[in-house]
C-alpha positions as CSV (number, residue, x, y, z in Angstrom):
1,X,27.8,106.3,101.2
2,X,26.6,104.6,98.1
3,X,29.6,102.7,96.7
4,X,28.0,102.2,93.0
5,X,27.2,106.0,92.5
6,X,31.2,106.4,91.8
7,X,32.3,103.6,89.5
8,X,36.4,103.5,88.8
9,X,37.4,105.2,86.1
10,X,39.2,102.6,83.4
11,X,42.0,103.1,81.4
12,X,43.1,101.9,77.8
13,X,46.4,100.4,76.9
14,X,48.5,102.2,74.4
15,X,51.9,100.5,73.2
16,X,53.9,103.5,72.6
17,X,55.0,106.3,75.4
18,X,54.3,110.1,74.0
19,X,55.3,113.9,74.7
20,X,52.2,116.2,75.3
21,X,52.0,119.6,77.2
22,X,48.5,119.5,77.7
23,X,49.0,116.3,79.5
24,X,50.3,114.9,83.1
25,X,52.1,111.3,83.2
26,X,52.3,109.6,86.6
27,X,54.0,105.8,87.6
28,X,52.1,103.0,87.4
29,X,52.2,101.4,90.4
30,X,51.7,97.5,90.3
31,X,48.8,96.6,92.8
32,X,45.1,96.1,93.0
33,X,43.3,99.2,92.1
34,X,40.8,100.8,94.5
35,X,38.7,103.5,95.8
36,X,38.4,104.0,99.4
37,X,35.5,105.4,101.0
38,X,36.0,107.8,104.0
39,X,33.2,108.5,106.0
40,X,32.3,108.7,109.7
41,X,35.8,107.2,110.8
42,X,35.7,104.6,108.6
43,X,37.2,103.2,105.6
44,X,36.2,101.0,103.0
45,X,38.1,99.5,100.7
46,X,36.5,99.1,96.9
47,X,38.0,96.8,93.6
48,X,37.3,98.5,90.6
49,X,34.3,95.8,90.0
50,X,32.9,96.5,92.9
51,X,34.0,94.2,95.5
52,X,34.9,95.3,99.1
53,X,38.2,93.8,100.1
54,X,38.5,92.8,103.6
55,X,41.4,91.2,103.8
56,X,43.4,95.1,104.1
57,X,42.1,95.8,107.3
58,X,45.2,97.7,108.9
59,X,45.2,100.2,105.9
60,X,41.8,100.7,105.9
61,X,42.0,101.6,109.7
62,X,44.9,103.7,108.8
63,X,42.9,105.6,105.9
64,X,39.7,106.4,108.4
65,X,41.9,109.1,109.8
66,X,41.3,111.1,106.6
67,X,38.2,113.8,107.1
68,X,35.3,112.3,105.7
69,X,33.1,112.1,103.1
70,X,35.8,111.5,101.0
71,X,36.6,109.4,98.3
72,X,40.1,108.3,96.7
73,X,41.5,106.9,94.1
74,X,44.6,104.8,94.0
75,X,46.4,101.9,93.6
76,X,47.1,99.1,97.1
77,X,51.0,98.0,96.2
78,X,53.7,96.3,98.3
79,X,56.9,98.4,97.9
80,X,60.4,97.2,98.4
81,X,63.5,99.3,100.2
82,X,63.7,101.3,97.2
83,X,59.9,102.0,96.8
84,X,59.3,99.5,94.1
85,X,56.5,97.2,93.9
86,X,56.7,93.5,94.6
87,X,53.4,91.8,93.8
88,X,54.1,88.6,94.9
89,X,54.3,90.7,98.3
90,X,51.0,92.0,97.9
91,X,49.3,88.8,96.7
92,X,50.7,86.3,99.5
93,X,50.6,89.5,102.5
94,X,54.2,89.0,102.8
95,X,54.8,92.5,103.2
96,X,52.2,95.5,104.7
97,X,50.1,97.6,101.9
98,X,50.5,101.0,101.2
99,X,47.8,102.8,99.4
100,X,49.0,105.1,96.0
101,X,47.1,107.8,96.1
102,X,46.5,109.3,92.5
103,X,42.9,110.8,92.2
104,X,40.1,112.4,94.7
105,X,36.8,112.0,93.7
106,X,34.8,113.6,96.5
107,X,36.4,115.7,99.2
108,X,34.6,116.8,102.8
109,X,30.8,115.7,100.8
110,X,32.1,118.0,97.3
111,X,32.1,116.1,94.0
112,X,34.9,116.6,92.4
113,X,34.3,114.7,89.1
114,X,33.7,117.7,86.9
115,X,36.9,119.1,88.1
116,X,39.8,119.3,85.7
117,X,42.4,116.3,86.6
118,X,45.0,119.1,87.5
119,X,42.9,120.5,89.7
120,X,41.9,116.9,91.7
121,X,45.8,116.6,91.8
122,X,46.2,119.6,93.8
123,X,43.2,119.1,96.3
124,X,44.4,115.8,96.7
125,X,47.6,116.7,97.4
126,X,46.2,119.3,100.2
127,X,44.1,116.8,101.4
128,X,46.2,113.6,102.4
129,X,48.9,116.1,103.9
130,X,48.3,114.8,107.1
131,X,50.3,112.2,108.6
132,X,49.0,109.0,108.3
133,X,51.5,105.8,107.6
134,X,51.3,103.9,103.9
135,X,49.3,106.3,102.4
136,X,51.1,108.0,99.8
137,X,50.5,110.4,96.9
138,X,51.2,110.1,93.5
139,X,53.3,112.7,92.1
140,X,53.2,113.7,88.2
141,X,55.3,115.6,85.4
142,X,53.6,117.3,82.8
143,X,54.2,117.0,79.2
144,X,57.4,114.3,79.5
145,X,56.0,111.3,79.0
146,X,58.7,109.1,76.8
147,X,61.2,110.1,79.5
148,X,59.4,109.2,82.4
149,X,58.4,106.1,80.6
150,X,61.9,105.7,79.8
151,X,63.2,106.3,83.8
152,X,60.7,103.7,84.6
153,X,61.8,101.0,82.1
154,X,65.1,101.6,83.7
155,X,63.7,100.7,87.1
156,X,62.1,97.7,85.8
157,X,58.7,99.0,86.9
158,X,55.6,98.1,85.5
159,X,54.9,101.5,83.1
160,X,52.8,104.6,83.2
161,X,49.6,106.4,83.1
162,X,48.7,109.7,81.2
163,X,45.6,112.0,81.9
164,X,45.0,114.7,80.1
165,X,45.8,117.4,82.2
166,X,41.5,119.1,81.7
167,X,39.7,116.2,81.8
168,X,36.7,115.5,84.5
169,X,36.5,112.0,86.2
170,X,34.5,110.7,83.9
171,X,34.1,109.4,80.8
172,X,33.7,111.2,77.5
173,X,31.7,110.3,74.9
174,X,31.9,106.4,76.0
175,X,35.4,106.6,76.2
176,X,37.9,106.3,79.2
177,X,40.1,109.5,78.8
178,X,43.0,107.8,80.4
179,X,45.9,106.0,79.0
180,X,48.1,103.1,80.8
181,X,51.7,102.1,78.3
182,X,53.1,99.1,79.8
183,X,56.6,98.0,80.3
184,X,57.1,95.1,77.8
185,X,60.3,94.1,79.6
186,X,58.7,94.3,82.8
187,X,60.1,91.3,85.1
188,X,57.5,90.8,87.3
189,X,55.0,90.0,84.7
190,X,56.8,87.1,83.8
191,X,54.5,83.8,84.6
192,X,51.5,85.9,85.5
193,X,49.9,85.1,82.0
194,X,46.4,86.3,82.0
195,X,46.4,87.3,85.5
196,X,48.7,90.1,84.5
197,X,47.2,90.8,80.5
198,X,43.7,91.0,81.9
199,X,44.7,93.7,84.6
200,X,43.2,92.3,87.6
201,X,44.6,95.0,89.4
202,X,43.9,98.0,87.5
């Protein structure tokens, strides 16, 4: 499978949460973005510039049980007892990685890029039903943004992401169609300076 023929979709910051019906909001989950690449029993692991990592070995073994070819997208996070991420975890391997699950791009050899996003949700949904350990999908609301935005402030997580609920995996007109709004009070971006402004993980 041809990694570059399904570049990582980018999002743009926003500053301000919002209320829309024809969009779906999910967490943010504070991590290194990547794709994985399920094929043949295998699983590989892909930054959002491109680079393979190798040092997730165990999750990528753990993600080759998925039927193949398949693609997802999500986010690798450490999580704490409460399900929070702790990126000094994931940066120093103090803790094992889980992989977020939030997108499917190609499922059993089917593109699914010209598929409305609420229609990938629910295929991907159906497809990582099995049982496999720190892989984990990412659940949605639709329409509430400011108060999930708000429930994750209170958590002291890092913020959200909003999709409109029709759009394809892939950009429109040159633009990203999804939206990331940060948590400003966010704890553990405190003394990550650029690292964390230039969104090496997302």
């Amino acid at each position: 499978m041809n990694t570059s023929h399904y570049p990582t979709l980018p999002l743009i910051k926003q500053p301000a949460p919002f209320t829309n019906p024809d969009w779906l909001f999910e967490i943010k989950y504070d991590g290194f973005r990547s794709l994985a690449f399920i094929e043949s029993e295998t699983c590989t692991l892909v930054s959002r510039k491109g680079t393979v990592y190798t040092r997730f070995k165990r999750l990528a073994a753990a993600l080759s049980r998925l039927p193949g070819p398949t693609i997802l997208d999500g986010e690798i996070a450490c999580v704490d007892d409460e399900g929070r991420t702790q990126f000094n975890d994931l940066m120093f391997a103090n803790a094992p990685a889980h992989f977020f699950a939030f997108d499917i791009l190609l499922l059993d050899d089917v593109d699914l890029r010209d598929e409305p996003c609420i229609v990938r949700k629910q295929k991907l949904q159906d497809a990582i039903q099995i049982d496999i350990p720190r892989l984990h999908y990412v659940d949605h609301v639709e329409g509430a943004g400011e108060k999930l935005f708000d429930l994750v402030c209170g958590q002291d997580m890092e913020g959200i992401v909003a999709k409109p609920t029709a759009s394809p995996y892939r950009e429109q007109n040159g633009k990203t169609p999804w939206i990331k709004i940060k948590n400003t009070e966010y704890s553990q971006a405190e003394g990550r300076g650029d690292w964390f402004n230039a969104d090496a993980g997302t």
